[in-house]
C-alpha positions in Angstrom: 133.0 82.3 54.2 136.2 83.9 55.1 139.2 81.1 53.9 140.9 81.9 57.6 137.6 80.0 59.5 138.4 76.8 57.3 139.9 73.6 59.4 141.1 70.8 58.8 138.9 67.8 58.8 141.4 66.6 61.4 140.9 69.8 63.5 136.7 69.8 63.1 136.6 65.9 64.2 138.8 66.7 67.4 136.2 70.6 68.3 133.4 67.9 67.4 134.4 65.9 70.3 135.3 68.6 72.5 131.7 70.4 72.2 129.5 67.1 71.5 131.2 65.0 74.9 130.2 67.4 77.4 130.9 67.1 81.3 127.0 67.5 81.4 126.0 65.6 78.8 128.3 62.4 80.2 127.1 63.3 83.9 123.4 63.0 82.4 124.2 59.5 80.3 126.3 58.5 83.4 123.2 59.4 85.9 120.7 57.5 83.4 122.6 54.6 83.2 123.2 53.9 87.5 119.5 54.8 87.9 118.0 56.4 91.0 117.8 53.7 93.6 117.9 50.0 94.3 117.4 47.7 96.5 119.5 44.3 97.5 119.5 41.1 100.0 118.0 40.1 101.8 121.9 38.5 101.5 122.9 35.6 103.4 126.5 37.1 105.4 128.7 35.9 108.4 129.5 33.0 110.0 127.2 30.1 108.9 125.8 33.0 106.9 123.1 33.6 109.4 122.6 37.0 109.0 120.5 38.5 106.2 121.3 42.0 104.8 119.0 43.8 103.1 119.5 47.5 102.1 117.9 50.7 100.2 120.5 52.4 97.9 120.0 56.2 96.6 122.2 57.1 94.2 122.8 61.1 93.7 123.6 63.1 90.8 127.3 62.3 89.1 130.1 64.9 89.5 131.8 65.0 86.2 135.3 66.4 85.3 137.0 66.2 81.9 140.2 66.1 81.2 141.3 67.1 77.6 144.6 65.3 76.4 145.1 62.9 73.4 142.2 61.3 74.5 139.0 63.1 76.1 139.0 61.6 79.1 136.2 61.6 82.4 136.6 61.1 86.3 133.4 60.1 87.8 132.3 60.7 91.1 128.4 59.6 92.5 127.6 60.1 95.4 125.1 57.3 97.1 123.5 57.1 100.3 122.4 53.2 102.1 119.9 52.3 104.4 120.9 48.8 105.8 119.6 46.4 108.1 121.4 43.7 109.3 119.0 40.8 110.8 120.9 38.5 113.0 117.2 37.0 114.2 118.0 38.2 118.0 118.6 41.6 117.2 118.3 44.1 113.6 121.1 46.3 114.1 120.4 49.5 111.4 122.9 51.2 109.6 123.4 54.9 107.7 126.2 54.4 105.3 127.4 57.9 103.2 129.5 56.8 100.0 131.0 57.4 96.2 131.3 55.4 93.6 134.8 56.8 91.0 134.5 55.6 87.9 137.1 56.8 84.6 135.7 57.2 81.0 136.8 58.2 77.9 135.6 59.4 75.1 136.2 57.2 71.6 135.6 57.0 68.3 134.5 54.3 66.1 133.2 53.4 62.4 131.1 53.9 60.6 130.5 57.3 62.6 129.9 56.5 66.0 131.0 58.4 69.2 131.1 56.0 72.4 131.5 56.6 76.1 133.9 53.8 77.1 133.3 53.7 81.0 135.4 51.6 83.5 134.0 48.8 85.7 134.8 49.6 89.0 136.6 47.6 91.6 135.9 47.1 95.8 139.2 50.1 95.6 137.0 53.0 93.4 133.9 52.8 96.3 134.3 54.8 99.3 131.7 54.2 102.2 131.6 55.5 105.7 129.2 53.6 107.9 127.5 54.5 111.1 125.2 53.0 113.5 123.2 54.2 117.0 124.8 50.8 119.3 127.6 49.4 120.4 126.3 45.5 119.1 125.7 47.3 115.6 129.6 48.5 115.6 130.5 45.0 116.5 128.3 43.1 114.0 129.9 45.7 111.3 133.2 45.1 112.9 133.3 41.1 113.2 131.1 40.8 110.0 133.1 42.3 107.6 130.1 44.8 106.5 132.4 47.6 105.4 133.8 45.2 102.6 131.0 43.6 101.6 129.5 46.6 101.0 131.8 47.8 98.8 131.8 44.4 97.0 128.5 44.2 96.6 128.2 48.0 94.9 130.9 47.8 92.6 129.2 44.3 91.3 125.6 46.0 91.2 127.6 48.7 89.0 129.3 46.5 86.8 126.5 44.9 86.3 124.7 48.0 85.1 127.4 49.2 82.6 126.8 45.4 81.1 123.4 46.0 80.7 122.0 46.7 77.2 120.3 49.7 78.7 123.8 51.1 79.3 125.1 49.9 76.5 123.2 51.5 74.1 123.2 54.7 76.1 127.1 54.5 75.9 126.9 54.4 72.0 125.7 57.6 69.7 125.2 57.0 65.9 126.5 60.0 64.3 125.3 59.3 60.7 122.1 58.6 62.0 121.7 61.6 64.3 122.3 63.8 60.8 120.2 61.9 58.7 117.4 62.3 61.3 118.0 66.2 61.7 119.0 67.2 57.8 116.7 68.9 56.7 118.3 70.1 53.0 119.3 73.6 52.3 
């Protein structure tokens, strides 16, 4: 070994972290721990909470971009895509919302050896939704009913949710030691 390819231990823990937390590699945890698709309601809305919501949420791959600094840090972008029906028991007005979820990560460190993915809960503010509908009554139900907010209430709860799960949090959490004793082999 050539002396000029030694590093500091300082230096080898900070080009660990750069090659082990990955845009790819958070995208895929990311993606595995929001799922594919879910389903809510039906959910009582509206005046005298009449109306019953129910919708179909598909949730698309994460766009990940990393941002190197002090900390390793990750902006978070997934795309999603609802089917929802609004029953007001006259009439089911349908709508096609298009949407993304921004979350903000960041990479951390932690004893004994661990390396964890310490991801923000999102709030109503971080979703984005555009809604559309085929009638005039369906703009008005989204209008007076407050759908657009809801909606975005309802997803960034659903996500919160799923970052509090122990699913997630054991996806969030990588147990260095134990990933080497498991692939050591010996010389």
């Amino acid at each position: 070994m050539d002396p000029a390819d030694l590093v500091t231990y300082e230096e080898f823990g900070r080009r660990f972290f750069e090659v082990a937390v990955t845009e790819q590699r958070v995208g895929d945890a990311i993606g595995a721990i929001a799922g594919e698709a879910f389903e809510m309601g039906p959910i009582a809305q509206g005046p005298g909470r009449l109306a019953k919501v129910t919708a179909k949420v598909r949730i698309m791959a994460p766009r990940v971009t990393r941002e190197l600094g002090e900390t390793i840090t990750f902006s978070i972008r997934i795309p999603l895509e609802i089917d929802m029906v609004v029953d007001l028991r006259i009439d089911k007005p349908k709508f096609m919302v298009f949407g993304e979820i921004s979350l903000r990560a960041t990479a951390r460190a932690a004893k004994p050896l661990l390396l964890i993915l310490d991801v923000e809960k999102p709030r109503s503010s971080d979703i984005a939704i555009h809604v559309t509908s085929k009638s005039l009554r369906a703009e008005v139900v989204r209008i007076v009913g407050g759908v657009d907010a809801e909606i975005k209430r309802f997803i960034a709860a659903h996500v919160a949710g799923e970052i509090d799960s122990p699913e997630s949090q054991q996806a969030k959490v990588i147990d260095v030691a134990e990933q080497l004793d498991e692939t050591w082999t010996g010389i």
